[in-house]
C-alpha atoms as one frame of an Amber mdcrd trajectory, in Angstrom:
protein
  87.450 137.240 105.983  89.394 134.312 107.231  86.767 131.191 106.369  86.705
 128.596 103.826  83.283 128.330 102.271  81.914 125.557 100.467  80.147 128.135
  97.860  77.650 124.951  96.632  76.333 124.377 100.022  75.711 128.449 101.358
  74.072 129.819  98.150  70.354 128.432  97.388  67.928 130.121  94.574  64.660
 130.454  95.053  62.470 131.894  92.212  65.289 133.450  90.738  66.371 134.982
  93.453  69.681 133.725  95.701  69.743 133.294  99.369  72.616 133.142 101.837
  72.109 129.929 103.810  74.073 128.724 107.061  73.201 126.028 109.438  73.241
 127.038 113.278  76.067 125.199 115.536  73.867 123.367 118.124  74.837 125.410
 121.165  73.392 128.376 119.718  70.317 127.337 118.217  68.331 128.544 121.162
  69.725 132.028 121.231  68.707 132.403 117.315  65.412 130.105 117.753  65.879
 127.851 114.349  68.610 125.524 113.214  69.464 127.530 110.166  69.939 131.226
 109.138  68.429 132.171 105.955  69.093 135.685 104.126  68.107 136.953 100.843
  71.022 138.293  98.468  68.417 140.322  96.138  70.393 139.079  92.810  69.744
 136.952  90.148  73.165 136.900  88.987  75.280 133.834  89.935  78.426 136.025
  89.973  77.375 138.786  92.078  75.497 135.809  94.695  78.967 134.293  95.191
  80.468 137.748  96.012  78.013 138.541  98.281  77.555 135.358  99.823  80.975
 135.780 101.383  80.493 138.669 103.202  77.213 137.610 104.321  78.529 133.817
 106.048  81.528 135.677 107.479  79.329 138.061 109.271  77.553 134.831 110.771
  80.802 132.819 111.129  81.890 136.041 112.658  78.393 136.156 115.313  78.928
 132.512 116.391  82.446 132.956 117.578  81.034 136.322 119.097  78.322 133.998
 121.144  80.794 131.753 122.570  82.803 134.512 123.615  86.094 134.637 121.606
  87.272 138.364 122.560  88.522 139.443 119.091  85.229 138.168 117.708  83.152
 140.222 120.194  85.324 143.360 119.369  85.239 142.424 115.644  81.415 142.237
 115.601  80.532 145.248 117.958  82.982 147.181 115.103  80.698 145.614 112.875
  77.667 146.563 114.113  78.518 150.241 114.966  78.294 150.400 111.207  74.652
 149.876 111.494  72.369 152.852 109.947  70.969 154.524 112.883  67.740 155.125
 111.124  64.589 153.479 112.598  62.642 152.335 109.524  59.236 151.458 111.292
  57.957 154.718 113.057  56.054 152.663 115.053  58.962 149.875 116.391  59.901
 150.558 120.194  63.746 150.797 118.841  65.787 150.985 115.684  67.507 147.679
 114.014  70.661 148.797 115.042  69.746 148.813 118.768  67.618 145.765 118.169
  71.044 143.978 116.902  72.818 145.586 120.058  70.365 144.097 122.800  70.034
 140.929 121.191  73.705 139.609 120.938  74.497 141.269 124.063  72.063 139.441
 125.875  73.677 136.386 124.620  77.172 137.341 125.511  79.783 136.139 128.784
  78.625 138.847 131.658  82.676 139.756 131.790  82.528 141.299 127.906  79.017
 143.047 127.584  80.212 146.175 128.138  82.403 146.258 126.342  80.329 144.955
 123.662  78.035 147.760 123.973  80.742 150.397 124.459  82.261 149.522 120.960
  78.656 148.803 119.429  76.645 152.309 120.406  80.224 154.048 119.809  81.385
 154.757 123.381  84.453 153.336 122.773  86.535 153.004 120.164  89.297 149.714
 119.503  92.297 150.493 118.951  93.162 148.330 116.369  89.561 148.931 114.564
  91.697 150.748 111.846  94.465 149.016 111.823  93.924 146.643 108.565  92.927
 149.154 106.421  96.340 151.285 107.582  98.563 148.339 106.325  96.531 148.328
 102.976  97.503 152.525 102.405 101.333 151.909 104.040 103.457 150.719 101.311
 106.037 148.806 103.191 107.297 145.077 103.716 105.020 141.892 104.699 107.732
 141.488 107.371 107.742 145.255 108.584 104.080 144.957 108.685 104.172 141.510
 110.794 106.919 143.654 113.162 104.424 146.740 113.393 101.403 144.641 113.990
 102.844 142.897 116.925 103.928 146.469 118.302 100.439 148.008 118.055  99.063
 145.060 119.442 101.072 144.783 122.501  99.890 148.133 123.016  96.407 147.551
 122.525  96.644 145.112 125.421  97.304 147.738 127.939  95.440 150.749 126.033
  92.883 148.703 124.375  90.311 151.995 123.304  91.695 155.415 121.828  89.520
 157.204 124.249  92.315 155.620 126.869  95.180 156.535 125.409  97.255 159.505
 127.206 100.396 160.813 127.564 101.226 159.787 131.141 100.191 156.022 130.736
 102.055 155.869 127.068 105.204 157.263 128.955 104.397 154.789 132.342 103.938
 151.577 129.667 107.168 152.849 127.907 108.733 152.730 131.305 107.945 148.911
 132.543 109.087 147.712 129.655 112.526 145.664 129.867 113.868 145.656 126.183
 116.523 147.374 124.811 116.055 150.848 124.259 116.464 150.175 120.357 113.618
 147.487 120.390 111.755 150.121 122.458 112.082 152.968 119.383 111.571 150.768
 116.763 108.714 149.619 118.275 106.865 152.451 119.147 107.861 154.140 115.903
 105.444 151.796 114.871 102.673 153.028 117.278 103.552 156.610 116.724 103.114
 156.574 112.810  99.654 154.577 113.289  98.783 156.865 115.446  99.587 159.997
 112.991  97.271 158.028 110.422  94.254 157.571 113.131  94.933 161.865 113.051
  95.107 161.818 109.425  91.919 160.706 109.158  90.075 162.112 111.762  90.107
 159.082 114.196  91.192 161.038 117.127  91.844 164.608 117.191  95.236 166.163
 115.640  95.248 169.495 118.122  96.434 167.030 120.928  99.963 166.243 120.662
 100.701 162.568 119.434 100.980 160.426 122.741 103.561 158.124 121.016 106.458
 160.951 120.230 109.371 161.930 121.596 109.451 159.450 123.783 112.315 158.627
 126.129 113.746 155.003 125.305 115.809 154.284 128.610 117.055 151.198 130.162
 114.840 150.615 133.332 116.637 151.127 136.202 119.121 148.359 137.661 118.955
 146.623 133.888 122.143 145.969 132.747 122.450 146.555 128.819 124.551 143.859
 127.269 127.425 145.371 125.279 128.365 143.361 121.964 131.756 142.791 121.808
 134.045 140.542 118.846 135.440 137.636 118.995 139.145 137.103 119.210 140.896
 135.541 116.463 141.731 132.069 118.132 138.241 131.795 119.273 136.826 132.124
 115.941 138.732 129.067 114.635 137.556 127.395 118.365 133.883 128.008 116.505
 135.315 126.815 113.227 136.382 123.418 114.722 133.884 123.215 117.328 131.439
 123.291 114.683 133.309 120.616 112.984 133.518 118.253 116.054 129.570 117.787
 115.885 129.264 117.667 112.532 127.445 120.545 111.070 129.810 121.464 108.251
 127.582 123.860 107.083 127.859 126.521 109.848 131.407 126.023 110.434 131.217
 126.951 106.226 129.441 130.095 107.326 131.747 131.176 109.894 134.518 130.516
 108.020 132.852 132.550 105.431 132.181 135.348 107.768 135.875 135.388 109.439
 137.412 136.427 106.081 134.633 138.906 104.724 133.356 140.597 107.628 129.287
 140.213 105.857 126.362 139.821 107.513 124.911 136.116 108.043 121.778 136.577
 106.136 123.784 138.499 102.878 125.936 135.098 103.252 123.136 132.747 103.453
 121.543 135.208 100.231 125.278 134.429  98.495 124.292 132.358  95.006 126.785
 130.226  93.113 126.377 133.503  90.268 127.497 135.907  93.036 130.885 134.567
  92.698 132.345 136.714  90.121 135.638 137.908  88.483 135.964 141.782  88.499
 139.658 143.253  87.492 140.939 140.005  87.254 140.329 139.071  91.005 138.004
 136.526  91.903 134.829 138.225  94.243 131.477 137.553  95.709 128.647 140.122
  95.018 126.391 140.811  97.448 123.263 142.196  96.861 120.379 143.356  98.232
 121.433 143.941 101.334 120.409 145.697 104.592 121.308 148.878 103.941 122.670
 150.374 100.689 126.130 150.770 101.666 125.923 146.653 102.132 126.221 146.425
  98.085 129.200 145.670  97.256 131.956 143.706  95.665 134.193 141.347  98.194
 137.381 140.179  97.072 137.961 136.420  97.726 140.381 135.678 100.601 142.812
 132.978  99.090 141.897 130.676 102.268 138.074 131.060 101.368 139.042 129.432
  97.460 139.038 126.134  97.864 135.868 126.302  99.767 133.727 128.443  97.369
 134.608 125.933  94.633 133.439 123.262  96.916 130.262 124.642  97.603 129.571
 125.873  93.711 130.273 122.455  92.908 128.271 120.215  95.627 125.385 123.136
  95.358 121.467 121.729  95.122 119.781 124.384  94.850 121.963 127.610  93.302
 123.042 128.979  96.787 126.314 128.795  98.277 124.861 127.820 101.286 122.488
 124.980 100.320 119.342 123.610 101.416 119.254 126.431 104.308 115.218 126.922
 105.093 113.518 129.452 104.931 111.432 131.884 106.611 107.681 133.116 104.754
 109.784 136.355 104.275 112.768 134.418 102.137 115.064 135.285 105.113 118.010
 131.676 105.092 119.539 132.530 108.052 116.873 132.015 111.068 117.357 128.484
 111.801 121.239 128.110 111.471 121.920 131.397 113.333 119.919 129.918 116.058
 122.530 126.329 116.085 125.009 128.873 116.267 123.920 130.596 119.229 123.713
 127.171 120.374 127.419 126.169 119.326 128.632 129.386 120.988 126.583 128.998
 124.328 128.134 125.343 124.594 131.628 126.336 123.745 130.523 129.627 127.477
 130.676 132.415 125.454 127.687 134.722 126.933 125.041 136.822 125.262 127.859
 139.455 124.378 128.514 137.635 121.929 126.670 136.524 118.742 127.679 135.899
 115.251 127.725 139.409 114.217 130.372 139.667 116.902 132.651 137.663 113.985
 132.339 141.237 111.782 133.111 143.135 114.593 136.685 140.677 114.512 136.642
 141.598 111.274 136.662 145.013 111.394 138.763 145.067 114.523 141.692 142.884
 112.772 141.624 145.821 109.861 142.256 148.357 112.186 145.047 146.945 113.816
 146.682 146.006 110.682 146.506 149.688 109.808 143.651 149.137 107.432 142.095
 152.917 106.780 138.782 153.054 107.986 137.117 154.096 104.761 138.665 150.850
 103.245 137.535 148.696 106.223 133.871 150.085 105.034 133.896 149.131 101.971
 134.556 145.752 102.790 132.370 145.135 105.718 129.289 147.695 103.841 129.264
 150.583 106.414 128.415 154.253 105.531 131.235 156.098 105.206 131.670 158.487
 107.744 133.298 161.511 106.479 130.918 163.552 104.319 133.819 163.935 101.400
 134.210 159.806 101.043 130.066 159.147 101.742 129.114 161.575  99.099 131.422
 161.870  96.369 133.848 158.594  96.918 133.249 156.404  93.956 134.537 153.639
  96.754 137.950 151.474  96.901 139.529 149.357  94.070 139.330 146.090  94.134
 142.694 145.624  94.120 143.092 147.744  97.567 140.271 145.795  99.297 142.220
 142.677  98.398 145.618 143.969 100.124 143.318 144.858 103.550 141.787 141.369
 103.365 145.391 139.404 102.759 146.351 141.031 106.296 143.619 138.815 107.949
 145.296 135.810 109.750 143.508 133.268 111.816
C-alpha cells in the first residue's frame, strides 16, 4: 500500500498479544461510533506484528478515504471486500460479515457512488483495472512501457469502467472519437488488447468471445489532417545552429550540430559518453549503444567539422557525458527537457509541427541520397534495418572507412 506508518505508534501488546491500533479522523468518528479502531493481530512475534500491521492500517487508511468519497478508494475497497468469505459464522445472525461490511460502509457512502459500491462489493460488477497490478508484476517489460500501458488501460477504463461493459461495438465507437495518430492509437490499444488476453488467461472474462481489443481499425477521424514529417533543408539547419547561438543555449546548438553530421537520434546523442568516442581502424568514431532498436548499434565515423567540438566537450565534461548536465527523466531518458527548447527554438524561428528534430536525420539521410550514397550505407550510418533480406541477414555491415567517404559528402 501507498502509506507511511509510524510502526511505534499502530502496534500495541497486550498480554502478549499485538494489536493493530488507528485513531479515527474526526469526521468519521460517528459513522464508526469510537475515536479509535482497535484489532487484534493474534501474534506474539514482533516480526510477524509489523508485517501484519501494514496490511491491517492500509485497509483502514484505505476505508477512510472510501468514507469521504475518493472514487478509486471506493472501487479499491468494494474490490477489497468482495474478497470477503461468504460464510455466515453465527447460524443465528440475520446476515453474514461480508454483507454486514457491505451495508455498513455503503450506508456511509456519497448517494452518486453506492451502487456502484455494491455492484463491485456483492460481485455484480467487475473493475476493470481490479487486475491490473498484479498483470504488471507477471509482464516482464520496462518501468516506462508499464507507465505507457497503464495510462492506456486507464483511459479506457474511463469510458468502459466494468468488464461486464466491454463490447465490440463501443471498443470500435471509442476507437473511433479518438483524435490521435493512428500509430498512438495501435500502440495504445496494443496495450489494452494484451491485458485483455491476460484477464482470458486467467479466467477473468471468458476466452470463447473474441478479444474486443483486436484487429482493430486505427484510422484518422474524418476531416483530421495527419501531419506529414518532412527534413529540414541544409541552410535551415545552420539557421537552427545559429539561432540557437543568438540566445545563448550552446548546448542545443551542440546537439544539432551533432545531429546534422551523424544523422542519430537525440536521445542516443544525449546517451553519447566521453568513452563512446573511440578510434576503430585508425578513424576517430562515436559508439552508440543501447539504442532504440538493434540496428541503432553502431559505430559513427567522426565528421572532421564535428572534431574540434567533441574535444571541447570531452574536455569541459562534468559529469562523463558529451552532453553535460542534461536532466533527467525517472526512466534515465537526457533528452526530454532540451528537445522540448528545441521545439521551442524551431517554433520561434515558423517552422510548423512538420517539423521536429528528428526531421534533422531525415536531412541526413536525404543529403546521402543525393550525393549518391547507397542506401544500405546510408543505414548503417543513420541505424536503420536494412531492407533487402541478403544485406539484413547475412551483411556483416559497411567499413568504417566507407561510412567515412558517405559522411565527407555532407556540406552545410
Amino acid at each position: 500500500m501507498w502509506y507511511k506508518l509510524r510502526m511505534k505508534g499502530h502496534l500495541q501488546k497486550r498480554r502478549n498479544v499485538y494489536y493493530a491500533r488507528l485513531a479515527v479522523p474526526g469526521d468519521l468518528r460517528n459513522h464508526y461510533g469510537r475515536g479509535e479502531l482497535i484489532q487484534t493481530l493474534k501474534t506474539s512475534d514482533l516480526k510477524v506484528a509489523k508485517a501484519k500491521v501494514l496490511k491491517v492500517i492500509s485497509g483502514w487508511k484505505l476505508g477512510f478515504e472510501a468514507l469521504r468519497g475518493q472514487p478509486d478508494a471506493i472501487t479499491a475497497l468494494a474490490a477489497e471486500i468482495r474478497l470477503l468469505d461468504d460464510d455466515q459464522s453465527d447460524p443465528g445472525a440475520p446476515m453474514s460479515y461480508k454483507d454486514m461490511v457491505i451495508e455498513n460502509t455503503a450506508d456511509s457512502l456519497p448517494e452518486s457512488r453506492e451502487i456502484d459500491f455494491r455492484n463491485i462489493a456483492m460481485r455484480r460488477a467487475t473493475p476493470l483495472m481490479l487486475y491490473l497490478d498484479q498483470y504488471f508484476e507477471q509482464w516482464q517489460a520496462e518501468p516506462k512501457t508499464k507507465d505507457m500501458a497503464k495510462t492506456a488501460i486507464r483511459r479506457v477504463a474511463e469510458a468502459l469502467p466494468y468488464l461486464e461493459g466491454v463490447t465490440r461495438p463501443l471498443v470500435v465507437q471509442l476507437v473511433a472519437t479518438e483524435t490521435t495518430s493512428p500509430a498512438t492509437k495501435a500502440k495504445n490499444y496494443g496495450f489494452v488488447r494484451q491485458y485483455w488476453k491476460y484477464l482470458q488467461d486467467i479466467g477473468a472474462v471468458s476466452d470463447q468471445v473474441r478479444n474486443p481489443f483486436s484487429e482493430l481499425k486505427h484510422t484518422s477521424r474524418k476531416g483530421q489532417k495527419r501531419t506529414k514529417r518532412t527534413s529540414f533543408a541544409t541552410k535551415e539547419v545552420i539557421k537552427l545552429i545559429s539561432q540557437a547561438k543568438v540566445i545563448g543555449d550552446i548546448q542545443l546548438a551542440n546537439l544539432i550540430m551533432l545531429a546534422a553530421y551523424t544523422g542519430a537520434r537525440i536521445e542516443e546523442l544525449c546517451q553519447l559518453r566521453t568513452n563512446s568516442v573511440i578510434r576503430a581502424e585508425g578513424i576517430e568514431c562515436l559508439s552508440i549503444e543501447d539504442a532504440k532498436t538493434e540496428a541503432g548499434n553502431r559505430i559513427v565515423p567522426l565528421h572532421p567539422e564535428l572534431k574540434p567540438l567533441v574535444r571541447r566537450l570531452i574536455r569541459e565534461s562534468s559529469d562523463g557525458y558529451l552532453l553535460s548536465e542534461l536532466s533527467e527523466t525517472k526512466y534515465g531518458d537526457r533528452s526530454n527537457a532540451i528537445g522540448k527548447r528545441f521545439g521551442r527554438l524551431k517554433a520561434d524561428l515558423g517552422y510548423g509541427p512538420e517539423k521536429v528534430f528528428h526531421s534533422i536525420r531525415k536531412t541526413v539521410t536525404t543529403s546521402l541520397e543525393n550525393a549518391g550514397v547507397p542506401e544500405g550505407v546510408a543505414a548503417d550510418i543513420v541505424g536503420h534495418e536494412k531492407a533487402t533480406l541478403t544485406y539484413g541477414l547475412y551483411s556483416s555491415g559497411t567499413s568504417l572507412k566507407i561510412k567515412m567517404a558517405a559522411l565527407l559528402s555532407l556540406k552545410y
